[in-house]
PyMOL commands that place a pseudoatom at each C-alpha (Angstrom):
pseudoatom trace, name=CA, resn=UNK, resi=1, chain=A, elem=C, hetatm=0, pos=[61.931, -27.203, -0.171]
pseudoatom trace, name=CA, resn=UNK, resi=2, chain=A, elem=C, hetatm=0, pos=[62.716, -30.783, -0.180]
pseudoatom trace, name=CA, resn=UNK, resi=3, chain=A, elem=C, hetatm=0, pos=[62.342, -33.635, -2.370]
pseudoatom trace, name=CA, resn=UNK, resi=4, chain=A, elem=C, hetatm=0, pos=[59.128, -34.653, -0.972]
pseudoatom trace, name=CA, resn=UNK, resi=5, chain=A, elem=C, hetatm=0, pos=[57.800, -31.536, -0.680]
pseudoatom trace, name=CA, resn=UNK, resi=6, chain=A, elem=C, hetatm=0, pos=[58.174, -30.900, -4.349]
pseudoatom trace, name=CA, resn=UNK, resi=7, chain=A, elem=C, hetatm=0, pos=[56.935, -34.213, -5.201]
pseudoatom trace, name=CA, resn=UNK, resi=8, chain=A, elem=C, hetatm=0, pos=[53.572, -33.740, -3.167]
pseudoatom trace, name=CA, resn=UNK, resi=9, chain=A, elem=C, hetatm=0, pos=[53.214, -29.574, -4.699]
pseudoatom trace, name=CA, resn=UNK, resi=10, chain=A, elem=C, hetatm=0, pos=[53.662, -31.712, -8.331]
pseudoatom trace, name=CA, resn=UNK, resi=11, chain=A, elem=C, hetatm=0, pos=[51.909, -34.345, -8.049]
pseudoatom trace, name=CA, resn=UNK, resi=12, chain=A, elem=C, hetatm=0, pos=[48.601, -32.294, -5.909]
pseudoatom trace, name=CA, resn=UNK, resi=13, chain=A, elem=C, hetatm=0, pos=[48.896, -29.741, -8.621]
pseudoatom trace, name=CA, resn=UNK, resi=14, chain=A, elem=C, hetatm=0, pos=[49.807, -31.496, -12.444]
pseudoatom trace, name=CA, resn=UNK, resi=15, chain=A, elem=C, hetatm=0, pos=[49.551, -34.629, -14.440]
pseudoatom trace, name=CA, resn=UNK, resi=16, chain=A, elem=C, hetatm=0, pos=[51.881, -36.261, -16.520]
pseudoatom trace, name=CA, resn=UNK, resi=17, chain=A, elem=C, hetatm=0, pos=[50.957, -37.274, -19.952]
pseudoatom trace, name=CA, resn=UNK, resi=18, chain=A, elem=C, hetatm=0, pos=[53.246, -39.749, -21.691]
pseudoatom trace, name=CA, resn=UNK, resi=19, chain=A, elem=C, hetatm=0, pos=[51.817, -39.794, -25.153]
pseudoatom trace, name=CA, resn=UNK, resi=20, chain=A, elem=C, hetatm=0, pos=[52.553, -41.379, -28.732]
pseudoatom trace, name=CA, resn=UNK, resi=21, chain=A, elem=C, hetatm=0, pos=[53.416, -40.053, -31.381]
pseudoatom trace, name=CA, resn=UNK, resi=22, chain=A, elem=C, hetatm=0, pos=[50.155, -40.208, -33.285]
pseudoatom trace, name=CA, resn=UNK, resi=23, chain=A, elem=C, hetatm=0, pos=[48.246, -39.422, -29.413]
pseudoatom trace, name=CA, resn=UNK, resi=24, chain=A, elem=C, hetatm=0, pos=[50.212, -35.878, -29.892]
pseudoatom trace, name=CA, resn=UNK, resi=25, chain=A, elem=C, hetatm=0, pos=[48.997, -35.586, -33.068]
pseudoatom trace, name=CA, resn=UNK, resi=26, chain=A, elem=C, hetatm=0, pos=[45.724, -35.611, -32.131]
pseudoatom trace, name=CA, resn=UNK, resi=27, chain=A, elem=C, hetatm=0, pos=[45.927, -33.680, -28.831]
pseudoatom trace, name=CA, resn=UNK, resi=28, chain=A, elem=C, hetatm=0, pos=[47.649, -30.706, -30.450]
pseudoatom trace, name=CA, resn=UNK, resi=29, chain=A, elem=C, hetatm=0, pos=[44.894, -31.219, -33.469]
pseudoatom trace, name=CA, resn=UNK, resi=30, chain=A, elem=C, hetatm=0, pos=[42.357, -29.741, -30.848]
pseudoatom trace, name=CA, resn=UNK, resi=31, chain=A, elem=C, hetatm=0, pos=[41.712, -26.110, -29.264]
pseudoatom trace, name=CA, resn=UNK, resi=32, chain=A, elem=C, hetatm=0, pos=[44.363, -25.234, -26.750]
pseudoatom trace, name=CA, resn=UNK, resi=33, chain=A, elem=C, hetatm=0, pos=[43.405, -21.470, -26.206]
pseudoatom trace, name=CA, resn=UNK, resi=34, chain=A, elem=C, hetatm=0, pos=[42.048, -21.809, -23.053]
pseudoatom trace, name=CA, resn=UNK, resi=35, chain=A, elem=C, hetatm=0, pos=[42.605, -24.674, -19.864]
pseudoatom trace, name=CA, resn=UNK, resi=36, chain=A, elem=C, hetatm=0, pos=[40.395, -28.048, -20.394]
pseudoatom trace, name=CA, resn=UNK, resi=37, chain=A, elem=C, hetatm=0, pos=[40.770, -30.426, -17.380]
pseudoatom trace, name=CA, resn=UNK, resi=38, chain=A, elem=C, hetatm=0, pos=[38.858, -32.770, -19.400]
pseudoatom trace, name=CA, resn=UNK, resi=39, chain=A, elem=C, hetatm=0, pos=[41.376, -32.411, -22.901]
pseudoatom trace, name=CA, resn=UNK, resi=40, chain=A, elem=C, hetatm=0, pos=[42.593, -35.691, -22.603]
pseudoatom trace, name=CA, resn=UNK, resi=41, chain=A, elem=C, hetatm=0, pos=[39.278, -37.528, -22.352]
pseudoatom trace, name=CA, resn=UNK, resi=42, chain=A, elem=C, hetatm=0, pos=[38.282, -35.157, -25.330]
pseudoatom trace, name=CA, resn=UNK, resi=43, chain=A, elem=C, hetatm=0, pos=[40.657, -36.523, -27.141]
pseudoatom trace, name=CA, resn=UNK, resi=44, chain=A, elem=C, hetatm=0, pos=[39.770, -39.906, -26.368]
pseudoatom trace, name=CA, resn=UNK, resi=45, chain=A, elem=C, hetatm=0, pos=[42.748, -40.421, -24.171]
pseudoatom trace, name=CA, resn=UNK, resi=46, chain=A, elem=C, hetatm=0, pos=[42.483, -41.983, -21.132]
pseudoatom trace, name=CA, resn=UNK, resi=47, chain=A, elem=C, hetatm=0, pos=[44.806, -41.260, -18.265]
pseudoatom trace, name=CA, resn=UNK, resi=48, chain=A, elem=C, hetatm=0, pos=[46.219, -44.094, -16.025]
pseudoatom trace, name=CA, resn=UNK, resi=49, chain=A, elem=C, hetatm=0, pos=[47.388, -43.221, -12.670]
pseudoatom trace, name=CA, resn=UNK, resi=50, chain=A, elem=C, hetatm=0, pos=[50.283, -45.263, -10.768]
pseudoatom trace, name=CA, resn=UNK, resi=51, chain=A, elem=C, hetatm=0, pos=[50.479, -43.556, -7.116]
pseudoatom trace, name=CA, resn=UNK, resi=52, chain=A, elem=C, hetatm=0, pos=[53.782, -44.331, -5.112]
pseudoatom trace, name=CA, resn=UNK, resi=53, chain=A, elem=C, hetatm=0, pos=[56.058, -44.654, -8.320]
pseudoatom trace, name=CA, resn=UNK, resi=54, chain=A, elem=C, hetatm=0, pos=[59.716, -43.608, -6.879]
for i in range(1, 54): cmd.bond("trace and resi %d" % i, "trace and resi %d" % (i + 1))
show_as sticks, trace
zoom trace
């Protein structure tokens, strides 16, 4: 598998959440037992998305 490969399977597949300290906080505060694809927005956390980034 090469580099690119792997990027493209990551990035077509998960999302990277950089968050602050006090945005963990309140993340972890909520229900994690099962997959939310909208936990962020829940959360009131918005996700930014910069395509192309090295």
């Amino acid at each position: 598998m090469t580099t690119r490969h792997s990027r493209m399977l990551l990035s077509e597949n998960f999302q990277l959440a950089l968050l602050t300290a006090e945005e963990t906080i309140r993340l972890n505060k909520m229900n994690r037992s099962t997959i939310d694809p909208q936990r962020l927005k829940k959360a009131s956390l918005r996700l930014v998305s910069k395509r192309g980034a090295p």
